[in-house]
C-alpha positions in Angstrom: 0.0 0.0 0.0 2.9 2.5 0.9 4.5 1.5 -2.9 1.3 2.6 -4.5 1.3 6.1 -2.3 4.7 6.6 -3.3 4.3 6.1 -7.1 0.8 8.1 -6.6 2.8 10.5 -5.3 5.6 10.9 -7.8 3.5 10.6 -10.5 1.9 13.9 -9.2 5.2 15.4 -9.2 6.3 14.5 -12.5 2.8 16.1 -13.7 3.1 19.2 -12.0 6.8 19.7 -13.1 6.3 19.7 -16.7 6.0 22.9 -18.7 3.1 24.8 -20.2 1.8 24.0 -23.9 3.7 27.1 -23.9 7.2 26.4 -22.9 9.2 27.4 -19.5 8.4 31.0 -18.4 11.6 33.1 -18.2 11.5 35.6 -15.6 13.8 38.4 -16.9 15.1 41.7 -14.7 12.9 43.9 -13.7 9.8 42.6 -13.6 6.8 43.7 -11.8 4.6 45.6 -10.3 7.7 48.2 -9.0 8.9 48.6 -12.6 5.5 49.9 -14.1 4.1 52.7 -14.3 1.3 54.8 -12.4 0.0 57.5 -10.8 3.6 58.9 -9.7 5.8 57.7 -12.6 6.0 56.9 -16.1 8.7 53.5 -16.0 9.8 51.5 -18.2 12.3 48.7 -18.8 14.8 48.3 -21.8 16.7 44.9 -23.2 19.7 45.3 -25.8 22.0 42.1 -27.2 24.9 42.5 -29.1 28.3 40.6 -29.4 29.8 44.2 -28.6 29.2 45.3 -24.5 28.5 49.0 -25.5 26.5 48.5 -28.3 24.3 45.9 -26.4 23.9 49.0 -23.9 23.5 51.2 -26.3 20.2 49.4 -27.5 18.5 48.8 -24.0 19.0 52.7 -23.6 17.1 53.4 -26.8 14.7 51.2 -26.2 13.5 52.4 -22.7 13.6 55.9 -23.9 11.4 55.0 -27.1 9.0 53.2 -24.4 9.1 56.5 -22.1 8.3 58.4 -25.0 5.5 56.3 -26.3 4.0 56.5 -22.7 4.4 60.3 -22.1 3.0 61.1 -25.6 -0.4 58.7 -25.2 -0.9 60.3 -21.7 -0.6 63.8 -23.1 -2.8 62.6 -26.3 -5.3 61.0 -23.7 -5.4 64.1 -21.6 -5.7 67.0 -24.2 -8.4 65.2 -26.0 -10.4 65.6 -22.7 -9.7 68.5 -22.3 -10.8 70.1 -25.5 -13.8 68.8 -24.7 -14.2 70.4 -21.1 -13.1 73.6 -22.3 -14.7 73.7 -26.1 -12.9 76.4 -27.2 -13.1 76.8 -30.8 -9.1 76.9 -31.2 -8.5 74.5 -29.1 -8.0 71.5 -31.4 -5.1 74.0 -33.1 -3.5 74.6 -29.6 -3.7 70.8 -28.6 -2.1 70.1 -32.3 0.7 72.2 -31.2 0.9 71.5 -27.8 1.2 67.6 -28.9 4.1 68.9 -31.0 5.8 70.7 -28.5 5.6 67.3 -26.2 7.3 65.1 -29.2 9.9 67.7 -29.2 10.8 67.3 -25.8 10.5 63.6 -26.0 12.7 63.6 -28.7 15.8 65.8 -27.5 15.7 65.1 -23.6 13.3 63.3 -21.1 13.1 65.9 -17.6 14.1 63.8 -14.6 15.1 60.7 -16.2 16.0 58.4 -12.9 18.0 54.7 -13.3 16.2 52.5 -11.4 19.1 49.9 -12.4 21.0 48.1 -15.0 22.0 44.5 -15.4 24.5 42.9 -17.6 25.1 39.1 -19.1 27.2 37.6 -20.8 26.5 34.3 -22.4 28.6 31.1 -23.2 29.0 32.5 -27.0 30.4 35.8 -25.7 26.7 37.5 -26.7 25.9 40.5 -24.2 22.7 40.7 -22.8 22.1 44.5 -21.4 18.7 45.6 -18.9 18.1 48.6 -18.0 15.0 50.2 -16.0 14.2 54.1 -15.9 12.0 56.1 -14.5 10.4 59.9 -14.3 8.4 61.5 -12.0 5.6 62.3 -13.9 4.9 66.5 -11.4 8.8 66.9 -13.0 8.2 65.9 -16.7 4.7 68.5 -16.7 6.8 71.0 -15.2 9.3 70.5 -18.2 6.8 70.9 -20.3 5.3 74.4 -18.8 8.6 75.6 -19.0 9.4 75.1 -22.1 5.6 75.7 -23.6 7.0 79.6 -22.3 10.1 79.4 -24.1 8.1 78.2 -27.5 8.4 80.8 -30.5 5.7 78.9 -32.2 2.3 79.8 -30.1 1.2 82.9 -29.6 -0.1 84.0 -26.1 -3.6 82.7 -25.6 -2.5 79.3 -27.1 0.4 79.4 -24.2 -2.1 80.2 -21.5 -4.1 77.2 -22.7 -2.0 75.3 -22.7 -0.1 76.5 -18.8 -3.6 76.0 -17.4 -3.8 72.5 -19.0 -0.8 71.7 -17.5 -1.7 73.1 -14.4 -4.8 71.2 -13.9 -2.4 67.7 -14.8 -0.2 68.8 -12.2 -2.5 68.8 -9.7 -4.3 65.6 -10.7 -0.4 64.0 -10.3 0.2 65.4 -7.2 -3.2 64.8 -5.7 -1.9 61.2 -6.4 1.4 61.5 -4.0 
C-alpha cells in the first residue's frame, strides 16, 4: 500500500513539473509591479543584445527611452483630448495640435528627470551581451518641463500658451493629488 502512495505520489510530481503548452516562463530583470508605471511615474524597462558590451547597452538605452516616450505622448494625447472637450474652445483642437508637437519635441531631444532605477549585464557562453536597464520619471517633474518650455516656444502665440499653462496646471495637480 505505501509502494502505491509513493508512485501516486511521484507521478503527481512528475505532472506538475512539466511545462506549459507554452514552454518554460523566463522571468527576466525587472519585472513587476515596482517597474511599471502609475499615478507617480512613467517607467519602463529596456533589453539590448549584441556581441559588442557597448553597443548591447547602447540598445537597452534606446529602447527604454522610445518606451518612455511612447507613454508620455499617449498620456498627453489622452489628456488634451479631454480637455478640449471640457473647455470647447473653438481653437482648441489648433492649440492641442501644437501642444502635442511641443511634447514630441521634448520627447525627442531630452526626457526631464530621467532616474536609473538599475542596469543589469550578461554575458553568455557565445560571448553575446545581454544588457537591462529600467528608468523612470516622476511624472509633477516631466509636466513641469513641459510648462517651462511651452514659455520658451516661439511657435504659439499667447492665448494658445495660457491654454495650454492651465492645461498643464490642472495635470499637475491631478499628479500630485496622487502623491
Amino acid at each position: 500500500m505505501s509502494t502505491r502512495i509513493l508512485s501516486l505520489f511521484a507521478l503527481l510530481l512528475l505532472v506538475s513539473c512539466a511545462s506549459s503548452e507554452f514552454g518554460t516562463q523566463v522571468k527576466e530583470p525587472f519585472m513587476g509591479a515596482k517597474y511599471e508605471s502609475n499615478a507617480r511615474f512613467f517607467r519602463a524597462v529596456g533589453k539590448g543584445t549584441s556581441k559588442m558590451d557597448n553597443i548591447a547597452t547602447s540598445k537597452a538605452e534606446l529602447e527604454v527611452r522610445q518606451r518612455l516616450a511612447q507613454q508620455i505622448s499617449t498620456t498627453i494625447q489622452v489628456v488634451s483630448d479631454s480637455y478640449s472637450h471640457d473647455v470647447g474652445v473653438e481653437t482648441s483642437s489648433d492649440v492641442m495640435d501644437r501642444f502635442e508637437s511641443l511634447v514630441r519635441e521634448v520627447t525627442n531631444t531630452n526626457l526631464a528627470d530621467l532616474r536609473m532605477m538599475g542596469r543589469e549585464k550578461y554575458k553568455n557562453a557565445e560571448g553575446v551581451y545581454t544588457v537591462f536597464v529600467a528608468y523612470e520619471i516622476k511624472k509633477i517633474a516631466m509636466y513641469r518641463h513641459l510648462k517651462k518650455q511651452n514659455r520658451i516656444a516661439n511657435n504659439l502665440s499667447d492665448s494658445e500658451k495660457d491654454q495650454i499653462d492651465a492645461y498643464l496646471d490642472r495635470v499637475i495637480e491631478e499628479a500630485e493629488a496622487a502623491e
